[in-house]
C-alpha positions in Angstrom: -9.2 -46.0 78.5 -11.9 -48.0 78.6 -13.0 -50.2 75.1 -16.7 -49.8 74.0 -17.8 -53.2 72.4 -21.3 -53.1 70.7 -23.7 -55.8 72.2 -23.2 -58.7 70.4 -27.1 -59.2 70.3 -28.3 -56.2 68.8 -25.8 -56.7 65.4 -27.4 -56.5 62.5 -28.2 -60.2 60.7 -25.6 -59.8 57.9 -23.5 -59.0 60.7 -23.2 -61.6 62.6 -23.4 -64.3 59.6 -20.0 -62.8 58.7 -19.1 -63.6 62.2 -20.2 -67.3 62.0 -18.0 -67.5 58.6 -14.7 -66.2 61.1 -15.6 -69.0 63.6 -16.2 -66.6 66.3 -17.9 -68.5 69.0 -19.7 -65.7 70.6 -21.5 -64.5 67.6 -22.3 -68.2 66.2 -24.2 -68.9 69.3 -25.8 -65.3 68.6 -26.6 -66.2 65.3 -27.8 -69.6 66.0 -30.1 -68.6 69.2 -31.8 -65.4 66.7 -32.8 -68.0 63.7 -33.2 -71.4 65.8 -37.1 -70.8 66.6 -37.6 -69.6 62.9 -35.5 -72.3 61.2 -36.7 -75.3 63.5 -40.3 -73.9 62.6 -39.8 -74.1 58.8 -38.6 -77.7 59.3 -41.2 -78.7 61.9 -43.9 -77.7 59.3 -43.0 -79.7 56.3 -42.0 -82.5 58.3 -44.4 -82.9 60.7 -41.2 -84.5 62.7 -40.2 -83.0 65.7 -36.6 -84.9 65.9 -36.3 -84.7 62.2 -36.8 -80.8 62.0 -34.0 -80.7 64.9 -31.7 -82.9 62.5 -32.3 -80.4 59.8 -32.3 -77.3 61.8 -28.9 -78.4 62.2 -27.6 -79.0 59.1 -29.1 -75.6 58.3 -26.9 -73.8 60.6 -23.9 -76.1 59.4 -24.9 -75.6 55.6 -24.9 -71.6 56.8 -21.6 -71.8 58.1 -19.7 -73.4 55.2 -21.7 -71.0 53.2 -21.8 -68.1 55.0 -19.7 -66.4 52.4 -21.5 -66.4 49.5 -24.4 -65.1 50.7 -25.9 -62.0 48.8 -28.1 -59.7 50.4 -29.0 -58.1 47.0 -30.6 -61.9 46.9 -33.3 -61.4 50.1 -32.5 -61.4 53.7 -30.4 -63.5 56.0 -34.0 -64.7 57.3 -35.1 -65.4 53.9 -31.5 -67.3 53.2 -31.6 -69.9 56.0 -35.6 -70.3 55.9 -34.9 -71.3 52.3 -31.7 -73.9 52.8 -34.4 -75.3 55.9 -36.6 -76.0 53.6 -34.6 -77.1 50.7 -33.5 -79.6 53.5 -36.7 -80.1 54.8 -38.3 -81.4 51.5 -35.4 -83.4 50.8 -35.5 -85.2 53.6 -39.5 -85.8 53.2 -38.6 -86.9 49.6 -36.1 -89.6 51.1 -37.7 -90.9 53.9 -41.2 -91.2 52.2 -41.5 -95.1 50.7 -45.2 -94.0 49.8 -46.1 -90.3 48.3 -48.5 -88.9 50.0 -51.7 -89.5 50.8 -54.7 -87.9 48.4 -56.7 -87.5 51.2 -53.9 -85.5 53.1 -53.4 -83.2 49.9 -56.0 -80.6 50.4 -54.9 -79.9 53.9 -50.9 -79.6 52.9 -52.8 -77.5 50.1 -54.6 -75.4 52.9 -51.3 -75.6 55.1 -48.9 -73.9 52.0 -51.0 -70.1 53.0 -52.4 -70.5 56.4 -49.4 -71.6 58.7 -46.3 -70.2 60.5 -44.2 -70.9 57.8 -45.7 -68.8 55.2 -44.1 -65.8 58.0 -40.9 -67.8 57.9 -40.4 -68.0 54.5 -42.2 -64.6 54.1 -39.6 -63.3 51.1 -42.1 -61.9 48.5 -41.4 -64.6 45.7 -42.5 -67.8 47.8 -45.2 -65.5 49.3 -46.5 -64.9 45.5 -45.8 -68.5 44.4 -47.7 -69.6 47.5 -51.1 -67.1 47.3 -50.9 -68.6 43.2 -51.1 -72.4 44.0 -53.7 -71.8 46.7 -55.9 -70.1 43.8 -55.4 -72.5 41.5 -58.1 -74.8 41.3 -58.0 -77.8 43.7 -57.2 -80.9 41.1 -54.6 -78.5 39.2 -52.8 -77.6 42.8 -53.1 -81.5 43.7 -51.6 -82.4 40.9 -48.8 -80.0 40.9 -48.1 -80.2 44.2 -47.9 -84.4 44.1 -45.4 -83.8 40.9 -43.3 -80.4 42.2 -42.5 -81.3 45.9 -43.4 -85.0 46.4 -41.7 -85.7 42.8 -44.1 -88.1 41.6 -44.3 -88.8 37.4 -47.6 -88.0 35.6 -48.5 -91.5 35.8 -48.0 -91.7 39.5 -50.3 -88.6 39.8 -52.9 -90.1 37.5 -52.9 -93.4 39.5 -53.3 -91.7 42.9 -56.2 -89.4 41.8 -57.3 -92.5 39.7 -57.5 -90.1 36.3 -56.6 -90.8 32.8 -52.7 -90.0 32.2 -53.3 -87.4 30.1 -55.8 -85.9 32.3 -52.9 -85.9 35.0 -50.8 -84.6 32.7 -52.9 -81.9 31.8 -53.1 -80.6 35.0 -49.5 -80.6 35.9 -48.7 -78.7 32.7 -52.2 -76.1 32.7 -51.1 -75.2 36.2 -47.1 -74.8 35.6 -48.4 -72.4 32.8 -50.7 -70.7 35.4 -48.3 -70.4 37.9 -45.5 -69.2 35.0 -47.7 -66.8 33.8 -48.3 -65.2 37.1 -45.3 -65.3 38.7 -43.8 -63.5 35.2 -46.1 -60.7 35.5 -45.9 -59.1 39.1 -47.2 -55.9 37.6 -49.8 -57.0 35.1 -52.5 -58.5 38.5 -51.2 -61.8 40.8 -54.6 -63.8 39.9 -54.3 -67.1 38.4 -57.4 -67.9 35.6 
């Protein structure tokens, strides 16, 4: 009697990160082929670095493996999962190699880039799309300055020095838009528009 084995490709995502936790090789290199475009793209786009992104899209995978069991799909889907340890990784690795933060000048288009690019699709769970569409309304010196203080990591007075502001100006702006983006993000129901 013949045995009926269901094509490995067609498994369901949660499906076959079970199989990469057992070690089976036929459904990690499943796994890995189905997510390797998405997660390289995530990586690619906050990197800018195409042999960076490759270094990340494979600690991704790896970071997936060894983790593979506690994911939760009550949490978002497997695609939401690994687009969000690629970026983790992604901006960590930005974070490290930059000696300088980034350029004012290169701000607004990173600002333009965090709604208009692939990796808005990649990371398309509806909590980063939502924090996303509220940054990009924000007005522009607020999302500067947030941006240059919640990804690149720089203090008030680094922000205040690179727009060349008063510190409390900077300071200002970091904390009116962290209340903007609070307030909207804590109220899906009551409108998504940021004041």
């Amino acid at each position: 009697m013949p045995s009926f084995r269901f094509p490995v490709g067609r498994l369901p995502d949660e499906a076959l990160l079970a199989g990469l936790a057992t070690g089976d090789p036929e459904l990690a290199v499943t796994f890995v082929r189905r997510f390797q475009r998405t997660v390289f793209g995530v990586a690619i786009a906050v990197t800018g670095d195409p042999q960076l992104a490759e270094d990340i899209a494979q600690q991704t995978f790896e970071r997936a493996w060894r983790h593979a069991q506690i994911y939760d799909s009550r949490r978002g889907s497997v695609t939401t999962w690994l687009t969000t340890i690629a970026h983790n990784l992604a901006i960590d690795a930005v974070r490290a190699r930059r000696a300088e933060p980034v350029a004012p000048e290169d701000l607004d288009a990173l600002l333009d880039a965090v709604t208009e690019t692939p990796e808005q699709w990649a990371l398309a769970d509806e909590a980063s799309s939502r924090l996303r569409a509220a940054v990009a309304r924000l007005p522009r010196e607020q999302g500067r300055a947030l941006v240059m203080a919640g990804v690149y990591g720089m203090t008030a007075r680094q922000v205040a020095d690179r727009e060349q502001i008063p510190l409390g100006t900077a300071k200002t702006r970091i904390r009116t838009a962290m209340g903007k983006l609070r307030g909207t993000l804590a109220a899906p129901n009551r409108g998504d528009h940021v004041q």
